[in-house]
N, C-alpha and C positions, 0 to 999 in steps of 0.2 A: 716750722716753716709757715708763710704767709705769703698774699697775693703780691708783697714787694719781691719776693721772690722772679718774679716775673718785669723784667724795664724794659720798655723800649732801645730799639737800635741807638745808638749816636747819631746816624744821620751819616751824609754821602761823605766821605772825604773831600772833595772841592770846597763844601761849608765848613770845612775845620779850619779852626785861624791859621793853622802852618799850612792848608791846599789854599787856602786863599793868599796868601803870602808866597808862597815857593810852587805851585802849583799853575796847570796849565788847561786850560777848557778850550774845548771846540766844539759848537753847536749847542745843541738845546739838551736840558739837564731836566726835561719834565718828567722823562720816567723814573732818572735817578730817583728824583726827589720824590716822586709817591711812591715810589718802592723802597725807598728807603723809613718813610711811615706804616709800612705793615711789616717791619723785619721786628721779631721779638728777642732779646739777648736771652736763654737758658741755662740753668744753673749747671754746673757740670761740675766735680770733684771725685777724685780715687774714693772718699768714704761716702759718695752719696749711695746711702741704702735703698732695700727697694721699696720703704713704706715711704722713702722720700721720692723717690719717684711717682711712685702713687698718688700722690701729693701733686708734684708737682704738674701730671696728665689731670688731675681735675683741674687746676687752676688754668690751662690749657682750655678745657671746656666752656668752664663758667665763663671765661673773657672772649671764647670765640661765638659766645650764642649771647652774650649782649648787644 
């Protein structure tokens, strides 16, 4: 396991090209959109063990005290 382990969100739905195409807004999207830059996606699977957890709580660290 490695720090790629850890990607950012995709970003709000309304910036996806199908909410921009089929999708609908009202008002202002400024919180979406910085909230949607501090969402981190996390690994999750039935066999992650717990030395990969371990794992993946320091990379949690090291990325949140840069």
């Amino acid at each position: 396991m490695n720090g790629d382990l850890l990607s950012n969100h995709r970003g709000p739905l309304h910036s996806a090209p199908a909410g921009r195409k089929y999708g609908r807004m009202h008002g202002n999207t400024r919180v979406t959109d910085k909230t949607s830059e501090t969402l981190v996606r996390l690994p999750m699977w039935v066999g992650l063990e717990d030395r990969d957890v371990d794992v993946i709580a320091d990379l949690i660290v090291e990325t949140s005290v840069q």
